[in-house]
Every structure is written in C-alpha cells, then in structure tokens.
C-alpha atoms as one frame of an Amber mdcrd trajectory, in Angstrom:
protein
   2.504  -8.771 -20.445   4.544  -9.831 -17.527   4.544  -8.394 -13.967   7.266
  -6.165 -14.053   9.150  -5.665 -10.364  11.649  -2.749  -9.855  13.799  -3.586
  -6.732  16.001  -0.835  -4.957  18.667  -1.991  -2.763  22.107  -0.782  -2.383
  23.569  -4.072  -1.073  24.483  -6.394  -4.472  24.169  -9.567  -2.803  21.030
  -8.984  -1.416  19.942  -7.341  -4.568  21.167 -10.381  -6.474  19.431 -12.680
  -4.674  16.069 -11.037  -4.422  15.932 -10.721  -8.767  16.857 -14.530  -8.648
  13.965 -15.026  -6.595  11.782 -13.161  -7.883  12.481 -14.086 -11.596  12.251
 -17.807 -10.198   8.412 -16.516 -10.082   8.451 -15.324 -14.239   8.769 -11.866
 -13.111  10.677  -8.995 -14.908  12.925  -7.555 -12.591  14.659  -3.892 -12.936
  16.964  -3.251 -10.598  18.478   0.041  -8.951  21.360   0.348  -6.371  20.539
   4.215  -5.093  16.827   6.009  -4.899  18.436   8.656  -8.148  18.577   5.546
 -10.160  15.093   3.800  -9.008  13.513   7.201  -9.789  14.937   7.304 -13.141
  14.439   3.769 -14.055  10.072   4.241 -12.846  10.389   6.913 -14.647  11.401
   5.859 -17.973   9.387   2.305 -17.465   6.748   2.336 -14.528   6.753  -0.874
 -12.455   3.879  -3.060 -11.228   5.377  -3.127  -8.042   8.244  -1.192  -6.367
  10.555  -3.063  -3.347  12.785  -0.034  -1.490  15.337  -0.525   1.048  15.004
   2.393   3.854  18.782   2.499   3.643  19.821   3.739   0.500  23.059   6.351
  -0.259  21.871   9.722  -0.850  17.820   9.894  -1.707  16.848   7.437   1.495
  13.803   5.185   1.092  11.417   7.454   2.535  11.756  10.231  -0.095  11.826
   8.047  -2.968   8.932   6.434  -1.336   6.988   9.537  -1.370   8.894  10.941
  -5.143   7.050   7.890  -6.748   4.084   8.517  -4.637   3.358  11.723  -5.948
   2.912  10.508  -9.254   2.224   6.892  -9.375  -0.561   4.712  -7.072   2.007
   1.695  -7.984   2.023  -0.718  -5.035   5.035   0.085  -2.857   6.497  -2.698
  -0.038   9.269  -1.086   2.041  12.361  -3.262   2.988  14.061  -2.617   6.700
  16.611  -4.210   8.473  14.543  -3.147  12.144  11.523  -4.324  13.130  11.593
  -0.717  14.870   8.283   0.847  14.706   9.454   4.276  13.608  11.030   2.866
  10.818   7.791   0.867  10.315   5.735   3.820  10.320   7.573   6.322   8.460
   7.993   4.032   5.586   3.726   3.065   5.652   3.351   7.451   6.091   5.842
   8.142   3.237   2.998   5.554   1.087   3.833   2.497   1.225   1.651  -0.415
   0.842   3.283  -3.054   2.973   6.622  -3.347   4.490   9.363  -6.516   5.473
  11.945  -6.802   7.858  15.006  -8.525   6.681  15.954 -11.002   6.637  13.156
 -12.232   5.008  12.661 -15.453   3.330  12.446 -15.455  -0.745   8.795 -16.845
  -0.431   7.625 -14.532   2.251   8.756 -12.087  -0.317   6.821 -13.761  -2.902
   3.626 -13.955  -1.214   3.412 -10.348  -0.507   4.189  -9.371  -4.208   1.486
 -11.877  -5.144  -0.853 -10.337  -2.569  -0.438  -7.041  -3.641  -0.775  -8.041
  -7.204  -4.852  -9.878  -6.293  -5.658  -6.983  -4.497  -5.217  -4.487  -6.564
  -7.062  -6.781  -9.791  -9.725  -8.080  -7.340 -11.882  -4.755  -6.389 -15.124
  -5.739  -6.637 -16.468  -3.737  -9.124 -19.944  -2.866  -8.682 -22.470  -0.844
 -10.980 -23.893   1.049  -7.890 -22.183   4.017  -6.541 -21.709   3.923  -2.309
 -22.831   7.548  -0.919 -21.801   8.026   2.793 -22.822  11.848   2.932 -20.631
  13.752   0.764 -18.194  11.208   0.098 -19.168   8.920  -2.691 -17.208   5.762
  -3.710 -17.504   4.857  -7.459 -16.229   0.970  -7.699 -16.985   0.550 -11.231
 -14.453   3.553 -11.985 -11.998   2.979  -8.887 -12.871   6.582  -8.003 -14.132
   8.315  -5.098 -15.184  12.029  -4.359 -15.697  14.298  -1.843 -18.092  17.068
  -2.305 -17.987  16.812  -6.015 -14.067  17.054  -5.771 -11.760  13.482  -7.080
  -9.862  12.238  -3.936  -6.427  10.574  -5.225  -6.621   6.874  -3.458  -3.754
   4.486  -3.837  -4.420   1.367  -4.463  -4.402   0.133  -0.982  -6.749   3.022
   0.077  -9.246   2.388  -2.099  -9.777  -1.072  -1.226  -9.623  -0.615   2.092
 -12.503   2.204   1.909 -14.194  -0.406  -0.833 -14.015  -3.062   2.486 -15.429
  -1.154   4.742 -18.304   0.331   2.364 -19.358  -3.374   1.985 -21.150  -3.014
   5.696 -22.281   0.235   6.017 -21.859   1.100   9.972 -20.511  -2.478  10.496
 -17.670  -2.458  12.439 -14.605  -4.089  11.309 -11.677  -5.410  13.687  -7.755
  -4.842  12.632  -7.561  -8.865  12.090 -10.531  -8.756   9.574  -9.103  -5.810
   7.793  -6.108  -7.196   7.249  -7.173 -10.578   5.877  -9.539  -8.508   3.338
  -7.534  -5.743   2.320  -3.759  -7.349   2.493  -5.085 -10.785   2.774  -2.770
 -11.901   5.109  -3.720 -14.871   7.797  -0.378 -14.991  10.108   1.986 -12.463
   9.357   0.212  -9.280   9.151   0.665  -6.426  11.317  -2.057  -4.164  12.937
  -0.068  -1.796  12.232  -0.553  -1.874   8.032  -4.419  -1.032   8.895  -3.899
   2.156  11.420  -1.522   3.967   9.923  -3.572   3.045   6.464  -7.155   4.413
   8.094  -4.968   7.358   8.974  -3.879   8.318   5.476  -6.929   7.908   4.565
  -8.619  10.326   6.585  -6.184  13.043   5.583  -7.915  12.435   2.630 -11.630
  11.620   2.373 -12.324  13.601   6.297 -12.786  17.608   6.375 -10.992  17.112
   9.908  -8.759  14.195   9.918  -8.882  14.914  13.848 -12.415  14.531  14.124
 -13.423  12.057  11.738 -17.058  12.300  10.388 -16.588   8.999   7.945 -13.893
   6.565   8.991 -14.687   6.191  12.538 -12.711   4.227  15.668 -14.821   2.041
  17.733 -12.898   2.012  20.592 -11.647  -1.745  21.156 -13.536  -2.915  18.258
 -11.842  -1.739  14.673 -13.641   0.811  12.105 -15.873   2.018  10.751 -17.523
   4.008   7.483 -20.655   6.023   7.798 -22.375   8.988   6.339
C-alpha cells in the first residue's frame, strides 16, 4: 500500500505546494487546514506520517501534537516558521519526532519523510532480549518493560534506546546519535537527541532526575546501563 502523509497547515499555498511535492514522491497526501480537522481526518484514516504547522487557528500544533500522541506512535515532524528554540522544544516535548523551519526546501522535506519512514522499518530485530536491570528491551516484539510493566515507546524512542543497547556502557556522542537514530549527516540538530533522551527517561527511569539507565557523560553523549 502506499505511504500515506497527512499534512496540517492553515496557509493554502503552502499547503498546496507541500501535497505537490510530496505526491511528486508517489505519496498519498490528506490534507487538513485547522488541528479539529487533522484530528478527525487521523482519526477516521491513520497516517504513516503526520506534518503540523505550530500555527494553526484554534487547536495549535502543540495540542494536536500531543491529541495524536496519546493514541498513535505515528511519526510526527513539526513545521515552524522560527528557528526559536522554545518553539523547537515544545513541539519535540508535545512528541514529535523531528521538526523544520520554514522555509524549507521540497527535498529537505522529502528526505526527512524518507528518514523517518527507514527508521521506523529498519529496527534491528534481534531474537535476544537486552536486560539492563529491570528494564528489558524486547527487539523482536518492539517492546520494552520496566519491572514487568509495558513502557509505551514511540517510534523514535525505541530506536533510540535500541541504539544505545547495541554498546552496553558505551558512550555515545549527540553527532553519532543522530546519524543512527534520525540518520542525518548535515542538518541535524543536537537538539532532536536531548530533548529525545529526556522523554525517554520520563519513561523507562523511576527518577527521571536521577537517572539509573540513560545516563549523561558529561561532555561525551549517553549512555544505557543496568
């Protein structure tokens, strides 16, 4: 079946122009002009990947980033017109996967969708289950637990826990996160990883404060251990 894209962007010419784009790729593109709509329209037929605008009349980008969030793991990449790292963050805290800053050229845009799309059909899946303590990562069945109990993962999450399991105590730098996890050479952003290892410990830690798992190495990057 083909990739099916919703995009959510209350500007029609720049709305226009992104489905021409991305349809230029053989993508399905849905297409929603306020976050009531986009809701609606994932609702009744679930995209493979979700485009938002931050801007958006009534529901803003943020809460229908975190609306879909709260049911779906569907890769989310969050469109803003500022590079402004508030913006930045809130969108990556609300759940998104990625983010771009307009404007944006159509095959930037492409290569992230594509991106998203490998990563999310390329986790290694191994036979062995990965204990660190009493969180236990089961790649064959993309789930993980902690103390017996499922931990909800996006998609992004999981990889990046799946990365870092590879090298038990290794220590892994922002740059080499962000080529294995987003695989992106030149225009990622460091920070896709922190505010990533973040979420993540508000899920797989006991204290996300005082993290027992997914550790800082200060100047270095992360690390998992038991």
């Amino acid at each position: 079946m083909s990739t099916r894209i919703l995009t959510v962007e209350d500007d029609e010419r720049i709305r226009t122009s992104v489905r021409l784009a991305l349809e230029e790729e053989g993508w399905v593109v849905d297409e929603a002009a306020n976050g009531e709509d986009a809701a609606e329209k994932f609702s009744m037929t679930p995209a493979d990947v979700v485009l938002i605008d931050i801007m958006l009349p009534g529901i803003d980008g943020f809460e229908l980033c975190r609306k879909i969030r709260s049911s779906s793991s569907v890769p989310i990449v969050m469109v803003t017109a500022r590079s402004d790292t508030h913006d930045v963050v809130a969108g990556l805290e609300a759940g998104a996967d990625d983010y771009l800053t307009k404007p944006f050229a159509p095959k930037e845009l492409s290569a992230r969708i594509r991106a998203l799309l490998r990563r999310i059909k390329t986790v290694d899946h191994q036979h062995q289950n990965l204990v660190f303590g009493d969180l236990v990562i089961i790649p064959e069945e993309g789930r993980v637990t902690l103390a017996g109990e499922e931990v909800p993962l996006t998609k992004t999450e999981f990889r990046l826990l799946c990365v870092l399991a590879e090298n038990p105590s290794g220590v892994f730098s922002r740059e080499t996160l962000l080529k294995r996890v987003w695989e992106y050479d030149y225009f990622g952003d460091g920070r896709l990883v922190d505010v990533h290892v973040r979420r993540l410990r508000m899920k797989v830690e006991r204290d996300p404060a005082e993290p027992r798992h997914v550790v800082t190495v200060r100047g270095l990057g992360y690390r998992l251990q038991a």
